[in-house]
C-alpha positions as CSV (number, residue, x, y, z in Angstrom):
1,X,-18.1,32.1,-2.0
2,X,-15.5,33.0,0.5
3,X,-15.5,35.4,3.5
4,X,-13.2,38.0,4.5
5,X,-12.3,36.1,7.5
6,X,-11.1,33.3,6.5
7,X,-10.8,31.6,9.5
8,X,-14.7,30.7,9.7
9,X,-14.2,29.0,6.3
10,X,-16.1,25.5,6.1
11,X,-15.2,24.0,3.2
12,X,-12.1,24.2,1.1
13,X,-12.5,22.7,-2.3
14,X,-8.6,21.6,-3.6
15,X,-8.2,20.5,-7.6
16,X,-4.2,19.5,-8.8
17,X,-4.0,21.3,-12.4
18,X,-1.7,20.6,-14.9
19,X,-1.8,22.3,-18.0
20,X,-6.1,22.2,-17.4
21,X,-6.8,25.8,-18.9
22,X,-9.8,23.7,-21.3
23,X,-11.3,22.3,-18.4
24,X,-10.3,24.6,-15.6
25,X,-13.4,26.8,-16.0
26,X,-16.7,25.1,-15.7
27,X,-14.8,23.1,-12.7
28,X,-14.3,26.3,-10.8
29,X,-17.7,27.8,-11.6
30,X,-19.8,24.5,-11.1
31,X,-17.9,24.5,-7.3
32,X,-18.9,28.1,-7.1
33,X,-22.6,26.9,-7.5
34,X,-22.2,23.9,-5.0
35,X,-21.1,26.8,-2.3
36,X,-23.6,29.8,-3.4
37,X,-26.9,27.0,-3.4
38,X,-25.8,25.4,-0.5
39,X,-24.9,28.3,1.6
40,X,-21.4,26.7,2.0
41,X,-18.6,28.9,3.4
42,X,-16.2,27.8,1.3
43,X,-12.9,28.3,-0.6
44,X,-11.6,27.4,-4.0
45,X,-7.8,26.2,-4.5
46,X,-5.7,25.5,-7.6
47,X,-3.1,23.6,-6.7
48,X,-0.6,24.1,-9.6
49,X,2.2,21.8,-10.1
50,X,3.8,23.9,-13.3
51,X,1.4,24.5,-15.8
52,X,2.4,26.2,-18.9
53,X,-1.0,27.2,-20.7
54,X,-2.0,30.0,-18.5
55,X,-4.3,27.6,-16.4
56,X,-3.1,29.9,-13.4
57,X,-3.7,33.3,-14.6
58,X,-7.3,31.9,-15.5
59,X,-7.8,30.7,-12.2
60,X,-7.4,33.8,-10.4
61,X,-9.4,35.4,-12.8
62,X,-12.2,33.3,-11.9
63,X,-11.6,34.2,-7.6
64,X,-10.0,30.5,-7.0
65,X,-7.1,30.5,-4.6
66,X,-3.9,29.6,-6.9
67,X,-1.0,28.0,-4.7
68,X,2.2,26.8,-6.9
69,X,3.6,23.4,-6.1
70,X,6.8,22.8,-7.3
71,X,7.2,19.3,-6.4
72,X,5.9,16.9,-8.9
73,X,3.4,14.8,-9.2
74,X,-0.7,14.3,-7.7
75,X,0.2,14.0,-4.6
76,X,2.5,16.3,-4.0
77,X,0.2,19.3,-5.8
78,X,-2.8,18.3,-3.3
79,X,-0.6,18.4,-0.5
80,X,0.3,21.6,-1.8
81,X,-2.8,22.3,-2.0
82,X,-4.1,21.1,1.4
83,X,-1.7,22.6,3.4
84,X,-2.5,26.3,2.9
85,X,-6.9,25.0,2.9
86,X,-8.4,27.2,5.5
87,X,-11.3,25.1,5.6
88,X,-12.0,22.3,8.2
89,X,-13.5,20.3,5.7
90,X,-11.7,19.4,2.6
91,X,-13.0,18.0,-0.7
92,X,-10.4,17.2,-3.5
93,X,-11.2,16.1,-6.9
94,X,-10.0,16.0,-10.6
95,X,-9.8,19.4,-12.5
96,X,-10.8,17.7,-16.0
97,X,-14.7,18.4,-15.8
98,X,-14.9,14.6,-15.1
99,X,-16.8,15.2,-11.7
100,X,-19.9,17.2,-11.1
101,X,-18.5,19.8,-8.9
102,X,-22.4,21.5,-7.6
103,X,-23.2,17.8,-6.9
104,X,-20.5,17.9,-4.1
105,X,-22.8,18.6,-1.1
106,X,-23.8,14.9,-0.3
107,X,-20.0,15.1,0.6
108,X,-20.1,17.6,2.5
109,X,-23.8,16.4,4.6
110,X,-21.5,13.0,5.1
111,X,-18.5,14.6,7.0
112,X,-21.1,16.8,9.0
113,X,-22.3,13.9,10.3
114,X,-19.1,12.8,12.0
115,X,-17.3,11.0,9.0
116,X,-13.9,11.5,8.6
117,X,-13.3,10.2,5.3
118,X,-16.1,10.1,2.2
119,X,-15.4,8.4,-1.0
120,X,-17.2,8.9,-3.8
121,X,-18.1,5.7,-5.6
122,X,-18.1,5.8,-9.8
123,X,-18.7,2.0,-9.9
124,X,-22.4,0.9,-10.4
125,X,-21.8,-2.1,-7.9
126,X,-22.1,1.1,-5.4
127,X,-24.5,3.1,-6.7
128,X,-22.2,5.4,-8.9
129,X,-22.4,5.8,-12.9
130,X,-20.2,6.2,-15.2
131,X,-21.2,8.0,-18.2
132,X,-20.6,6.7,-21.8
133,X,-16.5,7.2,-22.8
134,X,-16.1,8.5,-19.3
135,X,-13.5,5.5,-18.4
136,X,-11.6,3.3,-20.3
137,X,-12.9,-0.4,-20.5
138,X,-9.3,-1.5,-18.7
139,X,-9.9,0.7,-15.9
140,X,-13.3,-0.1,-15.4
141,X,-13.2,-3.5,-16.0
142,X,-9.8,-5.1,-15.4
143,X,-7.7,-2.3,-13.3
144,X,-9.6,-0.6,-11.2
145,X,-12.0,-3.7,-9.8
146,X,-8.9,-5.9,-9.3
147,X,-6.8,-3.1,-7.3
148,X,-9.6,-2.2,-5.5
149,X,-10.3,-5.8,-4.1
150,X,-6.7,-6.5,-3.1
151,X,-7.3,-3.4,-1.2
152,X,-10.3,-4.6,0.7
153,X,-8.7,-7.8,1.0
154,X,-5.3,-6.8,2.1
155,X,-6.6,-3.9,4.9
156,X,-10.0,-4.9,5.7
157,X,-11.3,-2.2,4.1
158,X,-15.1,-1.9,3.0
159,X,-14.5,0.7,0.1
160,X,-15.8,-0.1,-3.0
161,X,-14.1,2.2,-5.6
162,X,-10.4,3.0,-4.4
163,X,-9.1,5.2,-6.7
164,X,-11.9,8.0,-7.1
165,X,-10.8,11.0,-7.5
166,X,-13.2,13.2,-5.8
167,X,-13.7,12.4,-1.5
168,X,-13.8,14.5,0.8
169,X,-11.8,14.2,4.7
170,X,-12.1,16.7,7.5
171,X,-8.3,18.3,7.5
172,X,-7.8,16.9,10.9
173,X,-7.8,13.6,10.0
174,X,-5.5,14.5,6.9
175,X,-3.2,15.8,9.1
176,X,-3.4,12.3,11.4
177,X,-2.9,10.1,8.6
178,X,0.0,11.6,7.8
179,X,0.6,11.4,4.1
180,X,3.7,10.7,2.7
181,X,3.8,9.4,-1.1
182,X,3.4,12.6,-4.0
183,X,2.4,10.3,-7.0
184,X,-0.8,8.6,-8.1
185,X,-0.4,6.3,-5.2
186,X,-1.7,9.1,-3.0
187,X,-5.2,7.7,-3.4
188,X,-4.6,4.4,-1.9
189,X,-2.4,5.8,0.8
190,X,-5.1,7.9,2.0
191,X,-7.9,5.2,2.2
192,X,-5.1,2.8,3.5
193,X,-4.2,4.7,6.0
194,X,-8.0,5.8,7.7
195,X,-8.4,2.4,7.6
196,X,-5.6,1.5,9.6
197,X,-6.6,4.3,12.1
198,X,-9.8,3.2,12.0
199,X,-11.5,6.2,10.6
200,X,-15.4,6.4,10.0
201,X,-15.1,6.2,6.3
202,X,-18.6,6.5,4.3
203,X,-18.5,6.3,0.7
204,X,-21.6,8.6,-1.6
205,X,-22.2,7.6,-5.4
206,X,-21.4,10.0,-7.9
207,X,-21.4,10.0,-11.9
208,X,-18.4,10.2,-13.6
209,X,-18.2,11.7,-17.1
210,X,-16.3,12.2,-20.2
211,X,-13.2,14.8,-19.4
212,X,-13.2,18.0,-21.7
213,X,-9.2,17.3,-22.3
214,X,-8.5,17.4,-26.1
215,X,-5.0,15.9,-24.9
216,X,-4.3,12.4,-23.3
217,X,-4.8,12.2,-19.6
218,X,-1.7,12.4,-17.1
219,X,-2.3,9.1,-15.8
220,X,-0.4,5.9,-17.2
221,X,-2.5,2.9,-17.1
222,X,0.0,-0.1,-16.5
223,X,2.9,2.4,-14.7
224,X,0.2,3.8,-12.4
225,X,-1.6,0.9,-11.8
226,X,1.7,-0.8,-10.8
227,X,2.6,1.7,-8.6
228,X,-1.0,1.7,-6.8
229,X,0.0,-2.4,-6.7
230,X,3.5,-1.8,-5.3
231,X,2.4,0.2,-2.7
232,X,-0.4,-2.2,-1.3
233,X,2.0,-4.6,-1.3
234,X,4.9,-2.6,0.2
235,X,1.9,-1.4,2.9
236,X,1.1,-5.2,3.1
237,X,3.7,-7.2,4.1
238,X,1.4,-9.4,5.7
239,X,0.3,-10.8,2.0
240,X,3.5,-10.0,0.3
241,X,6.0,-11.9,3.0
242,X,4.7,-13.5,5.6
243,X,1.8,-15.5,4.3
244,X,3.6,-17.0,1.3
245,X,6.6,-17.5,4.2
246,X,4.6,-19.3,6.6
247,X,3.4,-21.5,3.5
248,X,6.6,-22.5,2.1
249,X,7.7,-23.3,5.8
250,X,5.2,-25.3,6.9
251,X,5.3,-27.2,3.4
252,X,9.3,-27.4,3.9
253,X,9.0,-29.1,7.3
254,X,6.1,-31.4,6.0
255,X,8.4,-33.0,3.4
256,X,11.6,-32.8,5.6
257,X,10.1,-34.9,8.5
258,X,8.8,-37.4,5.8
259,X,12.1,-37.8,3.8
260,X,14.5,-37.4,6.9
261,X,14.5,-41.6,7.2
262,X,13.2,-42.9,4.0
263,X,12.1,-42.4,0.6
264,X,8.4,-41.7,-0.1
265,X,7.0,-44.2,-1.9
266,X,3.4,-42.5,-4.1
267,X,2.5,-45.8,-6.2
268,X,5.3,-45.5,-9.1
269,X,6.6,-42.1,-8.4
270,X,9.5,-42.3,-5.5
271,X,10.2,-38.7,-3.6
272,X,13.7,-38.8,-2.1
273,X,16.9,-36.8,-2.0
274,X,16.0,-34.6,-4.7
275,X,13.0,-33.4,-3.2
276,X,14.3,-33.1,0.3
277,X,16.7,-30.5,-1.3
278,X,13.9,-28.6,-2.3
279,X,12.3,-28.8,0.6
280,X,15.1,-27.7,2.6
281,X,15.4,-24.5,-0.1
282,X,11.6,-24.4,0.7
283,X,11.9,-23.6,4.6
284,X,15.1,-21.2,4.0
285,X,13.0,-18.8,1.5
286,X,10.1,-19.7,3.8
287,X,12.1,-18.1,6.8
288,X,13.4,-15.2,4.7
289,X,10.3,-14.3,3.7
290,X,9.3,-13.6,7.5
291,X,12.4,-12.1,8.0
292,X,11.5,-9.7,5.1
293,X,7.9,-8.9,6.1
294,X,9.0,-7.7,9.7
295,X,12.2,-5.6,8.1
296,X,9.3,-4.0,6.1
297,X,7.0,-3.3,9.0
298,X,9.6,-2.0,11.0
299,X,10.7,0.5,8.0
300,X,7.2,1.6,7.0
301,X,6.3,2.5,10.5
302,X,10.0,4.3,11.3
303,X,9.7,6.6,8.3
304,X,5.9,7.0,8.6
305,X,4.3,5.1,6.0
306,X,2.5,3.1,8.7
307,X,0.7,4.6,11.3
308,X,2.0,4.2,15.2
309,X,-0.9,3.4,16.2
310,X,-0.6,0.0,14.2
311,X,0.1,-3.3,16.1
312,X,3.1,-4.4,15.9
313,X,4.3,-6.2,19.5
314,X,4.0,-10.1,17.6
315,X,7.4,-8.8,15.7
316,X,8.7,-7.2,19.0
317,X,8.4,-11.0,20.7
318,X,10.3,-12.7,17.6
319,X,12.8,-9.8,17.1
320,X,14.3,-9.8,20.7
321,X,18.0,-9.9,19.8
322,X,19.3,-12.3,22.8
323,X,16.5,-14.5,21.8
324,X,17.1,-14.4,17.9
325,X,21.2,-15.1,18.7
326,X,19.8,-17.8,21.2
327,X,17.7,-19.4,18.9
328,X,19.7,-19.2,16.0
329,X,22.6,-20.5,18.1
330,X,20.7,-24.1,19.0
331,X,19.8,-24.2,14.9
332,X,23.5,-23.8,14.5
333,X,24.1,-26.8,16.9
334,X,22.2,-28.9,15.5
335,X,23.4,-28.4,11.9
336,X,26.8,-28.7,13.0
337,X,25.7,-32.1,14.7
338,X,24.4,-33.2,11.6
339,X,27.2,-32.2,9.7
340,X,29.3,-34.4,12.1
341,X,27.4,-37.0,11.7
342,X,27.5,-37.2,8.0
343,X,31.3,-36.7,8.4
344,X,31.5,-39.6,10.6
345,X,29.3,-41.4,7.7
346,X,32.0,-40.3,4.8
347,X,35.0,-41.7,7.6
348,X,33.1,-45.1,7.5
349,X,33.6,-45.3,3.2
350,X,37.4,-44.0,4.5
351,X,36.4,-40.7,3.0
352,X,35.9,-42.3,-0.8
353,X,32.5,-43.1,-2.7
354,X,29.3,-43.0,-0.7
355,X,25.6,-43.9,-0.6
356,X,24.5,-40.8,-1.2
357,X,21.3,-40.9,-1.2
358,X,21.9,-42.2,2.8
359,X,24.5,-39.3,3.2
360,X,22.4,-37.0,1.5
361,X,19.5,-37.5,4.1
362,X,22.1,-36.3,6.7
363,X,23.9,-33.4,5.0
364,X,21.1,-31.4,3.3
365,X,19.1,-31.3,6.8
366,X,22.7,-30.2,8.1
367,X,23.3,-27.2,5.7
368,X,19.9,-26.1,6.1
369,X,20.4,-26.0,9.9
370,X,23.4,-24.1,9.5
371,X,21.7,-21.3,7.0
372,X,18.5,-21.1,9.3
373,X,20.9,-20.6,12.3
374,X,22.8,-17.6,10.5
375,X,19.8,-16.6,8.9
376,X,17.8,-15.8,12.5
377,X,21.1,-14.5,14.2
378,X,21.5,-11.6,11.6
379,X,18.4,-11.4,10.8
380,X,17.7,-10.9,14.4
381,X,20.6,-8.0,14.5
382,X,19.3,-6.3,11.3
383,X,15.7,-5.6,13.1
384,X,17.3,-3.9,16.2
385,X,18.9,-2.0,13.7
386,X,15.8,-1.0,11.9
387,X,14.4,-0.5,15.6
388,X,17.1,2.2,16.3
389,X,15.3,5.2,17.0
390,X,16.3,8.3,14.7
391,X,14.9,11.6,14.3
């Protein structure tokens, strides 16, 4: 299984283990087979994150390299676990006897060939199977197809199966993407981010089966499945701000323009004031939303959630600070002229009772003016803020 010289090691096969002493065993000794039948040089690594059943001891008595991982949490243990891989291949997967570990080597043929990322695919609609009582009807129906379809959506992405536990990676390209979350969301991170650096990703079927657990499994359906959500949108600010911005913009205006002069008039239903006011609200959310989409690419990129080599120069043109205090200067104006006017309006009632729907039609445009104007000006400061570079 593994040489003396560890340096000419091939293939480092990494499983996170919690409290797994049930299942620990036929996981090691089925990899053993994959590397002994295949003529693999290889390694085996249990990456521990503080089990409490002897799962370690048994480990090393079986020849598996045991590394202890204090941090908490999946992704932190096959960090853990990566980082002391002498291998130049890696393959990870679950250590509950829920994946055929001497099936591994169409894996390994895939990231021979070049690939720098392999998924393995449980879902039927890509070849895999999934065995009777092997995965909850929620996961397999409802969470699991609906996560992984925002993902392909959201990034572009052409992989089927999202959240399968067993893929391999060369470590190189581990190391380039840079990982950075140590929960369940690990999983999407990793196919999120070798899509984003354009990675040759493959996928291989597999079969998933029944785990030998007699104990619930770590994961927490609707908390991990939110947290997989969270961070697509977080990594997606594209979907999460700026789309539903641009929308409620573009809307806003519509309706302003319209109502600026008159009431809308849809056989007996009249629009007026009172939906001007919400299309005003409409354009200032609309504009926050923007705001907030480039505040969240800046951030994801500074701390290394999003890769460098990610485009960013459209948020670069809008978030040039004399422009953003020019821009958001004339806005201001214009409010302000608006406000005047309305002013000059109220001074023709000598400042008692009013039309309002007339006046109305002057000083909502006015105040939304005035809040776009501030809006871009410190909007504008807050990204060069963000831009600052740090260490």
């Amino acid at each position: 299984m593994q040489t003396s010289n560890e340096s000419n090691l091939e293939l480092s096969i990494v499983l996170p283990c919690l409290n797994e002493v049930m299942t620990l065993a036929p996981c090691i000794e089925k990899a053993k087979i994959a590397l002994q039948k295949n003529k693999i040089q290889g390694e085996i690594i249990i990456a521990d994150n503080g089990s409490t059943d002897g799962s370690q001891k048994l480990a090393r008595q079986l020849g598996a390299k045991v590394v202890d991982v204090k941090q908490k949490g999946y992704g932190a243990a096959l960090m853990g676990g990566i980082a002391v891989a002498n291998g130049s291949l890696i393959i990870m997967g679950d250590a509950d006897d829920s994946y055929d570990f001497s099936s591994i080597y169409p894996i390994v043929e895939e990231l021979r060939k070049g690939n720098q990322l392999v998924m393995g695919c449980r879902m039927p609609r890509g070849g895999g199977k999934i065995m009777p009582g092997a995965m909850p009807w929620k996961h397999r129906w409802i969470g699991n197809p609906i996560l992984s379809t925002i993902g392909r959506i959201f990034f572009k992405s052409n992989v089927v199966d999202f959240h399968c536990g067993l893929r391999g990676f060369h470590k190189s390209a581990f190391d380039e993407m840079n990982l950075k979350t140590t929960g369940m969301e690990f999983a999407s991170e990793m196919v999120i981010k070798a899509t984003l650096l354009k990675m040759k990703i493959s996928q291989t079927p597999i079969t998933l089966y029944k785990d030998g657990r007699d104990r619930p499994p770590h994961l927490r359906s609707w908390r991990d499945g939110w947290r997989h959500l969270r961070f697509m949108l977080l990594f997606s600010p594209k979907w999460l701000f700026l789309t539903p911005g641009i929308l409620l913009v573009i809307i806003g205006l519509f309706l302003t323009l319209l109502l600026l002069k008159s009431p809308i008039h849809l056989g007996e239903v009249v629009l007026d004031t009172n939906t001007l006011l919400f299309s005003s609200i409409s354009m200032i959310i609309g504009f926050q939303l923007i705001y907030f989409s480039f505040f969240t690419k800046i951030f994801t990129k500074s701390v290394g959630l999003l890769p460098n080599e990610v485009n960013t120069k459209y948020i670069d043109i809008f978030s040039n600070l004399e422009i953003g205090i020019l821009t958001g200067l004339s806005f201001v104006v214009i409010g302000f002229a608006l406000l005047v006017k309305s002013i000059l309006y109220w001074k023709h009632y000598k400042f008692g009772i009013i039309s309002y729907p007339d006046s109305l039609r002057m000083v909502i445009p006015a105040a939304m003016m005035l809040a776009l104007g501030f809006q871009i000006i410190f909007g504008s400061f807050f990204i060069n803020v963000l831009k600052l570079p740090h260490k």
